[in-house]
DOMIDREN-33371 format. One record per residue: residue number from 1; residue in one letter; y negated, x negated, z of N, C-alpha, C in turn. Coordinates in pm, 1 decimal, decimal comma. Layout:
BEGIN
NUM	A	Y	X	Z	Y	X	Z	Y	X	Z .
...
***
This chain:
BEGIN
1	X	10015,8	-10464,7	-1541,3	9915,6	-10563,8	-1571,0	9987,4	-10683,3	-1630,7 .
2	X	9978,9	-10719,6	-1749,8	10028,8	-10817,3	-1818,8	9931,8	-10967,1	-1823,0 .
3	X	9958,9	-11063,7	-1803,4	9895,3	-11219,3	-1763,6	9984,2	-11296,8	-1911,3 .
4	X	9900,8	-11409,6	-1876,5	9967,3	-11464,2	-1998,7	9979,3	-11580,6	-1933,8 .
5	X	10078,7	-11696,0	-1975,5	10073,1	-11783,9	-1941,1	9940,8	-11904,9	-1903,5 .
6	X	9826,4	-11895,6	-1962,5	9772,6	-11983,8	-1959,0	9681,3	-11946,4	-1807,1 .
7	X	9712,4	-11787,3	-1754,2	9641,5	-11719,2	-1629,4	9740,4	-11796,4	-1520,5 .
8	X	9828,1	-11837,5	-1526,5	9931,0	-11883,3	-1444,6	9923,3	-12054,8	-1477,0 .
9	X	9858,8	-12124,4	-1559,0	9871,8	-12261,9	-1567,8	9698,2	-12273,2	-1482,7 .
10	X	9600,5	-12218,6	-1507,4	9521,9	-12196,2	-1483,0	9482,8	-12214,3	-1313,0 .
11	X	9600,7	-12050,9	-1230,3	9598,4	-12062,1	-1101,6	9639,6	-12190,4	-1037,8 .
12	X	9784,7	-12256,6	-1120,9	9853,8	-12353,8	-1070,6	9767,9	-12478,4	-1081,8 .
13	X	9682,4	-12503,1	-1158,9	9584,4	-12594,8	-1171,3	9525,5	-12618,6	-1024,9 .
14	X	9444,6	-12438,0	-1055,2	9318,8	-12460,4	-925,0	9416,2	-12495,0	-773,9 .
15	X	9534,0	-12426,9	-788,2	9626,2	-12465,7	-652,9	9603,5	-12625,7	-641,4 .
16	X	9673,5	-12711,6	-715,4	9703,1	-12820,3	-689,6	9574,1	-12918,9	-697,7 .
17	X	9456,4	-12853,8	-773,7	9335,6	-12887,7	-730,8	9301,3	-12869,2	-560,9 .
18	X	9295,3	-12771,6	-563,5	9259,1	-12743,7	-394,5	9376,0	-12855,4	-303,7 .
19	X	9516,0	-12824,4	-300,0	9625,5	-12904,6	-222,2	9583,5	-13039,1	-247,8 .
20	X	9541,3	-13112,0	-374,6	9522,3	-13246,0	-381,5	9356,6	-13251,1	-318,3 .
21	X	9262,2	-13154,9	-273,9	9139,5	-13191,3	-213,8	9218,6	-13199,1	-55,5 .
22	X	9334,9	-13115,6	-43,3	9369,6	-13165,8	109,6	9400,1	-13295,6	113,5 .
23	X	9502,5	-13336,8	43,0	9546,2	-13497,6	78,3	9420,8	-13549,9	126,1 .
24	X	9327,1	-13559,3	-14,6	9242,8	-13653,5	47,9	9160,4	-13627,3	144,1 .
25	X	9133,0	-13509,4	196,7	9042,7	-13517,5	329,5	9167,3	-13548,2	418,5 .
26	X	9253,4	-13507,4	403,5	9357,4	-13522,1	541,5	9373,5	-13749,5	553,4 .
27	X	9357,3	-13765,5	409,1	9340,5	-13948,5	429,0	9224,5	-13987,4	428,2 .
28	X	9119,9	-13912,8	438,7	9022,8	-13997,8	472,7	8976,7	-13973,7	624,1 .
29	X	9045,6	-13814,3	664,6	9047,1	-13883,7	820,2	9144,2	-13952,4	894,2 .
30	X	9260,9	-13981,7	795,8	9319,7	-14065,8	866,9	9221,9	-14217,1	864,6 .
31	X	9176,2	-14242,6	751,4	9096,7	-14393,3	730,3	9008,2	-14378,1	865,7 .
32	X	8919,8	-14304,5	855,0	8800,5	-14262,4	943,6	8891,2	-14275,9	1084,2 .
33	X	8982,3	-14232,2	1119,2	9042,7	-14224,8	1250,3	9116,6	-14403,8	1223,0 .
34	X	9164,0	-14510,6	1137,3	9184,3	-14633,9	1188,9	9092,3	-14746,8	1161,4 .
35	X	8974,9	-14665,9	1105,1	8835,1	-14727,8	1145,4	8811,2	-14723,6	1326,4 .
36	X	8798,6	-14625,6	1337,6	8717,5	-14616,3	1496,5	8889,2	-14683,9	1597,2 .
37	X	8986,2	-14697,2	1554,7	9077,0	-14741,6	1611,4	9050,0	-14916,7	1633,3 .
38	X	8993,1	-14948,2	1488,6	8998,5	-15031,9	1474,2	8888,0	-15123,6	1579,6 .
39	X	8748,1	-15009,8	1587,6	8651,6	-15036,8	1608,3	8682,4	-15058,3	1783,8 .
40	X	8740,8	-14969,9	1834,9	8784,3	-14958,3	1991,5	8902,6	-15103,2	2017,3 .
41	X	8969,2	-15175,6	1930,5	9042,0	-15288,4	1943,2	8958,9	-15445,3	1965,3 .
42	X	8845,5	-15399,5	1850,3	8758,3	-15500,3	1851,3	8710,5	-15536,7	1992,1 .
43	X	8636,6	-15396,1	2041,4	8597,7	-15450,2	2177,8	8696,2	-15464,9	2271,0 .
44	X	8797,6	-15443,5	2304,4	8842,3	-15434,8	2444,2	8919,4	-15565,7	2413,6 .
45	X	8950,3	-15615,1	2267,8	9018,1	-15725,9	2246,6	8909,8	-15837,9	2294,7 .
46	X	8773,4	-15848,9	2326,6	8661,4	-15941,5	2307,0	8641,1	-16014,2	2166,0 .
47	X	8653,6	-15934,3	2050,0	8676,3	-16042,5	1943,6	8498,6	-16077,8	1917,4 .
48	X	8409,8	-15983,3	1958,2	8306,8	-15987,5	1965,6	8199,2	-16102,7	2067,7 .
49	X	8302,7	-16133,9	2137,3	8243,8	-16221,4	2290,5	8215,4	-16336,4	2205,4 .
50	X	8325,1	-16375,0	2102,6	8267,5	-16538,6	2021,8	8233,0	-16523,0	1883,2 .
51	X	8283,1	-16426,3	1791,8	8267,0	-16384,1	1688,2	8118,5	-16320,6	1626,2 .
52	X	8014,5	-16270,0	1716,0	7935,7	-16195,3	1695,8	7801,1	-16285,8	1783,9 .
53	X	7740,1	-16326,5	1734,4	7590,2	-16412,2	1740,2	7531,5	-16341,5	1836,6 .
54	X	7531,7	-16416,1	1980,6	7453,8	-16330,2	2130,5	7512,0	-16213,7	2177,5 .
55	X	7617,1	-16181,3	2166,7	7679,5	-16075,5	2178,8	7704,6	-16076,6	2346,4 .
56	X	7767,1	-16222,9	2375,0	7778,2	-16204,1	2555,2	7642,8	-16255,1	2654,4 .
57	X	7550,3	-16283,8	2589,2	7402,6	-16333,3	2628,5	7346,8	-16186,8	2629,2 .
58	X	7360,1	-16109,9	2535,1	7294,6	-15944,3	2535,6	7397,9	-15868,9	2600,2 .
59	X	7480,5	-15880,9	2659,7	7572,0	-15779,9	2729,4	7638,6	-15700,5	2659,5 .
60	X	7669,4	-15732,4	2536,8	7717,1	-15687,2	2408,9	7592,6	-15560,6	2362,6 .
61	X	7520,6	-15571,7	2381,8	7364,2	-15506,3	2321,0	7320,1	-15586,9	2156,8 .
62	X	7435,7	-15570,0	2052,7	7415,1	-15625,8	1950,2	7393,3	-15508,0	1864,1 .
63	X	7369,0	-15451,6	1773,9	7426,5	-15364,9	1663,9	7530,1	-15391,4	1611,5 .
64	X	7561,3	-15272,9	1584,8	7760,9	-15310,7	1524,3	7705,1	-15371,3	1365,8 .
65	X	7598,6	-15382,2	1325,3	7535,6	-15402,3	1194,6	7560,3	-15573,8	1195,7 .
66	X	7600,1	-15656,4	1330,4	7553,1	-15739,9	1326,8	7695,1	-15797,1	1334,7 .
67	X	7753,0	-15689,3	1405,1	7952,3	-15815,8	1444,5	7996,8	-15855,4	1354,9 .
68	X	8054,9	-15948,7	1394,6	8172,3	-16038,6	1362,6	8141,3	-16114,6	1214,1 .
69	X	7977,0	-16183,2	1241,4	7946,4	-16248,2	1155,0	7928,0	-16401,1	1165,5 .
70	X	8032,6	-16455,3	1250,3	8033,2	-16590,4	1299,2	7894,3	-16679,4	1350,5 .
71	X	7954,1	-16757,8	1454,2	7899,2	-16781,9	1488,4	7865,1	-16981,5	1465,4 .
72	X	7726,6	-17061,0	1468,0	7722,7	-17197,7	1420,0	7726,2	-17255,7	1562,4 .
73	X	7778,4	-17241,1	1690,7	7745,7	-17254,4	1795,0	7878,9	-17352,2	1812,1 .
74	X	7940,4	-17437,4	1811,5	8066,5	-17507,2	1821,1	8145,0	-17498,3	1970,0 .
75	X	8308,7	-17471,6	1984,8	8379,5	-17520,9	2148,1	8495,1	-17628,5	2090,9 .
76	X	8388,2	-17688,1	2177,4	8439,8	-17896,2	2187,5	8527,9	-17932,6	2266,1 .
77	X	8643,6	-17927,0	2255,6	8724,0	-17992,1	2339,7	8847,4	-18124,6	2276,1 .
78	X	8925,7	-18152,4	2372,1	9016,2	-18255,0	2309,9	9108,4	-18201,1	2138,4 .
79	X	9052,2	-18088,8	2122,3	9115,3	-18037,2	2009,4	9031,0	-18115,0	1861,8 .
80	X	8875,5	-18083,5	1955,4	8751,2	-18144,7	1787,4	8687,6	-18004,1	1859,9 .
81	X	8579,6	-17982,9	1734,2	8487,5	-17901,3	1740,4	8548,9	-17750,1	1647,4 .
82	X	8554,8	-17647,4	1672,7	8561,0	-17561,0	1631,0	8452,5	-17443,3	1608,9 .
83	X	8465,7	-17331,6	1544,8	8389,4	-17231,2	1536,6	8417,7	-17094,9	1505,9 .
84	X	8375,3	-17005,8	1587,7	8407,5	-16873,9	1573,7	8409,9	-16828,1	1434,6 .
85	X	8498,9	-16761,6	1286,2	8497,9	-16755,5	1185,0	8378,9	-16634,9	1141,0 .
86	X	8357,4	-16605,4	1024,3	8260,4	-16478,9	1002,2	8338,9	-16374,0	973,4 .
87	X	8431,5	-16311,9	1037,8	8548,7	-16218,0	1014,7	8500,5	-16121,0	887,2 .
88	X	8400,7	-16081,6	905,2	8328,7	-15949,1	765,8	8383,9	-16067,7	659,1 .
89	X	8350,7	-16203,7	599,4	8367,1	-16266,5	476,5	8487,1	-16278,3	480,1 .
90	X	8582,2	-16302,3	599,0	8710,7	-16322,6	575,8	8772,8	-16208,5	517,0 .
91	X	8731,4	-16095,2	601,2	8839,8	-16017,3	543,8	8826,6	-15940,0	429,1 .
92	X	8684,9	-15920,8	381,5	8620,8	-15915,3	251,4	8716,4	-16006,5	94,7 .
93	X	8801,2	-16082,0	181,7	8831,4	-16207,8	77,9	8987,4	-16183,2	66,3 .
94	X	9054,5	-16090,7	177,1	9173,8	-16085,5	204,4	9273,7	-15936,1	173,1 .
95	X	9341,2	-15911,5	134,6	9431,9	-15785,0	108,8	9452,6	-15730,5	257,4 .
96	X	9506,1	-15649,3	282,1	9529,9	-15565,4	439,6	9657,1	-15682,8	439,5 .
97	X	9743,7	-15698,2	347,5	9889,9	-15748,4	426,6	9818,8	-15913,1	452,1 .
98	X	9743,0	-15950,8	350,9	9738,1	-16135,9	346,6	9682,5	-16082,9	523,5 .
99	X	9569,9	-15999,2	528,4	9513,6	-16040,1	637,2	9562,6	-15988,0	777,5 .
100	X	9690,5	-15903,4	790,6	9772,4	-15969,7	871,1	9838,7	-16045,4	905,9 .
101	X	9872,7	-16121,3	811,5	10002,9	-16270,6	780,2	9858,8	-16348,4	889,1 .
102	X	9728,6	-16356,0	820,9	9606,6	-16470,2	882,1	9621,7	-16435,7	992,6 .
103	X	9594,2	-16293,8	1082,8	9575,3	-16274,7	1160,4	9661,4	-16342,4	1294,4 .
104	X	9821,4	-16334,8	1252,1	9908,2	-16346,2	1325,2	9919,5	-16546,8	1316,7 .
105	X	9849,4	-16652,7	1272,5	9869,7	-16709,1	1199,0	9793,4	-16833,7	1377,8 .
106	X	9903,8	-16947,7	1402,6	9811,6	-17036,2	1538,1	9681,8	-17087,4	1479,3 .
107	X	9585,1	-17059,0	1608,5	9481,8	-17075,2	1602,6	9435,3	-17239,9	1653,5 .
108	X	9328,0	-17312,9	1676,2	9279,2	-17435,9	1763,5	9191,8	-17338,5	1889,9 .
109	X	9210,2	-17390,7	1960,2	9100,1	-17331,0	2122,8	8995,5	-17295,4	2092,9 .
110	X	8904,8	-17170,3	2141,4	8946,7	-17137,6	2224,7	9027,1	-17009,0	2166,9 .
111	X	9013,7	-16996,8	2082,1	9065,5	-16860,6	1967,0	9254,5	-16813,7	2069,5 .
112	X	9198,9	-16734,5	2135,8	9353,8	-16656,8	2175,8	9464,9	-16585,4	2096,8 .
113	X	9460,0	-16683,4	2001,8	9568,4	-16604,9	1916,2	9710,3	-16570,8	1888,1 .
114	X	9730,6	-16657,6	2001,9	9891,7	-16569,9	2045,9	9871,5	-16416,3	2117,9 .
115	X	9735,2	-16400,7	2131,9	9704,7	-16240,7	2239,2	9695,8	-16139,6	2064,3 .
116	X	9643,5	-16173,0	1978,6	9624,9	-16149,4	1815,9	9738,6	-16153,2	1770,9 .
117	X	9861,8	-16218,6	1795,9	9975,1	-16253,6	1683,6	10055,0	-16093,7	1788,8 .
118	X	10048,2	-16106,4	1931,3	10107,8	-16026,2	1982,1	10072,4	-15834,9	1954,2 .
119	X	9994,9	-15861,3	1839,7	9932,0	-15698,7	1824,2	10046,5	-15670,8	1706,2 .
120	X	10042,9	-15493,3	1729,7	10096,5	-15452,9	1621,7	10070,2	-15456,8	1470,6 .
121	X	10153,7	-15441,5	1369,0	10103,8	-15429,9	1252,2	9991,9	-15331,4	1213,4 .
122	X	9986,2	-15192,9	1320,4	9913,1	-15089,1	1279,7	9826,5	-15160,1	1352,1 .
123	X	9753,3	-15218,3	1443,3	9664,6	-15265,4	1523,9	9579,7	-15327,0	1440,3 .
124	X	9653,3	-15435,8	1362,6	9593,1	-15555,5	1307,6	9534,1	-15473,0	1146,0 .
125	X	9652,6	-15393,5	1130,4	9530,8	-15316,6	1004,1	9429,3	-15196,6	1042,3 .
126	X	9458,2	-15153,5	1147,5	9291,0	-15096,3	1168,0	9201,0	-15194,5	1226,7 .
127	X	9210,7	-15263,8	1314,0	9140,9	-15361,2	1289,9	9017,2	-15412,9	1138,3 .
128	X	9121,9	-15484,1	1042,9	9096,1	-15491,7	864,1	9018,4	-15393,9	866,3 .
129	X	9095,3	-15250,0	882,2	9006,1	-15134,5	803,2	8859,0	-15100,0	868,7 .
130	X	8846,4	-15163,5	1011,5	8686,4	-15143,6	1103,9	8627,8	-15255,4	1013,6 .
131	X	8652,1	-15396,2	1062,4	8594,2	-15499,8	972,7	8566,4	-15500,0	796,2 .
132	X	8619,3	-15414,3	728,4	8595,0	-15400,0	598,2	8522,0	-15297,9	618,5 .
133	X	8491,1	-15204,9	647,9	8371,0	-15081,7	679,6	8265,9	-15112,3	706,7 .
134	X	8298,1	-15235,6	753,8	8135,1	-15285,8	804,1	8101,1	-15374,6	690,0 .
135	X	8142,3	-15425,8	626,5	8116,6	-15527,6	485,5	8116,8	-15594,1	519,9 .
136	X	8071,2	-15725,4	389,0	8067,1	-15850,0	414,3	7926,7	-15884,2	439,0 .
137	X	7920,6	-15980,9	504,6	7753,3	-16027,1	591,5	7739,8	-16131,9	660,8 .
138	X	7658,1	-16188,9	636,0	7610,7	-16307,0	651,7	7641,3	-16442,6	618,1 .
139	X	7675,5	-16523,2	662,4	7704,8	-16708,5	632,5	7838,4	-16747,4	679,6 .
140	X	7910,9	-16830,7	612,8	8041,5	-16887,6	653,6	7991,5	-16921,2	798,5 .
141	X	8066,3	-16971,8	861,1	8059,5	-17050,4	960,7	8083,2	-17207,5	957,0 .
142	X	8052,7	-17273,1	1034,0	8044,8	-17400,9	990,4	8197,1	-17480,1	984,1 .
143	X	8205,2	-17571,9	915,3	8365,4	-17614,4	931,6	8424,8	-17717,7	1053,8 .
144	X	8582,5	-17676,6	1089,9	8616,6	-17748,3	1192,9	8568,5	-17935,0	1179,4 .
145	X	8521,9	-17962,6	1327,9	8531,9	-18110,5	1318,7	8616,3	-18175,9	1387,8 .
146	X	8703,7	-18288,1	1385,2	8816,7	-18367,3	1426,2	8783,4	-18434,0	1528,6 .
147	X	8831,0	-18474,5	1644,1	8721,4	-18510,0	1749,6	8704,6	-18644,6	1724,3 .
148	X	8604,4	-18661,3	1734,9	8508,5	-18760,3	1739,3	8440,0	-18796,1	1641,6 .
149	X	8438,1	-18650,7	1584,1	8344,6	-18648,4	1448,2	8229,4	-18572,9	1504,2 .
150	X	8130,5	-18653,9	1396,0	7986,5	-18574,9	1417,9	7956,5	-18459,7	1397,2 .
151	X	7886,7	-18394,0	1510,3	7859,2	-18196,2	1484,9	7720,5	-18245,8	1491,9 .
152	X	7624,2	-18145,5	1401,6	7547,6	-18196,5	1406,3	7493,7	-18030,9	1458,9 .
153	X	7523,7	-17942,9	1536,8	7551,3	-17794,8	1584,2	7577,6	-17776,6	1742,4 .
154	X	7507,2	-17675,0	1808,3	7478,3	-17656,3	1907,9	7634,3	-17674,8	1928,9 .
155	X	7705,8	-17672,1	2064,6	7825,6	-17684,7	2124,6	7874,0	-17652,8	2250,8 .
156	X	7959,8	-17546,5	2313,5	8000,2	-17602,1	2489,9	8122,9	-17660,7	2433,9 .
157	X	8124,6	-17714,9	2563,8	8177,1	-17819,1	2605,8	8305,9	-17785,4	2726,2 .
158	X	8399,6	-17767,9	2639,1	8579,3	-17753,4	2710,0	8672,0	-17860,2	2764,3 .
159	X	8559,3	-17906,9	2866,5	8671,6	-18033,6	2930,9	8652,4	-17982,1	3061,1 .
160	X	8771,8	-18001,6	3141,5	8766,7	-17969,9	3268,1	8701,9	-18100,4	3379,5 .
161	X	8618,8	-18032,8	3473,1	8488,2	-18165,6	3546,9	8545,4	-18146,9	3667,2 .
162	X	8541,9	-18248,6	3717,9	8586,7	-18285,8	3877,7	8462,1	-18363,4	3925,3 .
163	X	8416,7	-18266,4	4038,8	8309,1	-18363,9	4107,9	8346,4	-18439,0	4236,4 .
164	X	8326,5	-18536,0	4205,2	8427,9	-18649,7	4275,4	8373,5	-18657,0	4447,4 .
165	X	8268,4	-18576,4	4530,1	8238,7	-18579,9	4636,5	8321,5	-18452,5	4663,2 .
166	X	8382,5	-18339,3	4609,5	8429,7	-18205,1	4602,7	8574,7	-18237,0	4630,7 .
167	X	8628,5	-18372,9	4530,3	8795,7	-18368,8	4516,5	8788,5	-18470,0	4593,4 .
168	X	8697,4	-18585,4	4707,6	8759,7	-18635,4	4802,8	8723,1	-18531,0	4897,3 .
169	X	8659,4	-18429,3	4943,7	8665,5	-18404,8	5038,6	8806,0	-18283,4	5027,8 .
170	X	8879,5	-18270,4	4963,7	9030,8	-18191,3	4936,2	9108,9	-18286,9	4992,6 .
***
């Protein structure tokens, strides 16, 4: 049985057709697998407790349709007024590496971000890769205020209270 070359450029085609349909399913479940990595960091990290609008008022009973779209709710302390960021616009705005450099980057209170700077590089980009899956959505968040500047935005309030019938009777 005699073949000709073009029966052999032909097979080698459909081969490396088929081998290159593996890569990419074999990377898109890797994506798909540091999505849901990402997605399992989010919660157990709480990035959702301040980041995501009623999220600890609903018992985290939000839709994931809804996280990490900042919040206008301000925490006031001797720092100024701050606000939870809209992570979907941030990272919508950011490369995987810029938005680990941000990630790892000091925060103002109550933002725990030395617990954030202490994550791995693979952490912090599945992370990116959950938050970019979900898109970008909704409204900036409002901007930091300097203390004793006017918020004109709901707020708690991060000062520590001593009730003075409590600390004489200590």
């Amino acid at each position: 049985m005699s073949r000709s070359l073009s029966d052999f450029t032909g097979a080698a085609g459909l081969a490396l057709a088929l081998l290159g349909g593996g890569v990419a399913a074999a990377g898109d479940r890797h994506a798909a697998a540091a999505v849901e990595r990402g997605r399992y960091l989010v919660n157990v990290a709480g990035c959702n407790d301040c980041h995501t609008p009623g999220y600890m008022q609903k018992g985290g009973a939000v839709p994931v349709g809804e996280w990490l779209t900042g919040t206008a709710v301000g925490y006031q302390g001797p720092w100024g007024t701050t606000y939870a960021a809209n992570l979907r616009l941030t990272a919508s705005r950011l490369t995987e590496a810029e938005w680990v450099q941000f990630a790892r980057q000091e925060r103002l209170p109550p933002m725990p971000w030395f617990n954030v700077a202490a994550m791995t590089d693979a952490d912090l980009r599945a992370i990116y890769a959950f938050i970019r899956s979900l898109g970008a959505a909704g409204t900036a968040a409002p901007a930091y205020v300097a203390p004793g500047g006017k918020v004109t935005t709901p707020y708690f309030v991060f000062v520590p209270q001593v009730d003075p019938p409590r600390a004489a009777a200590r």
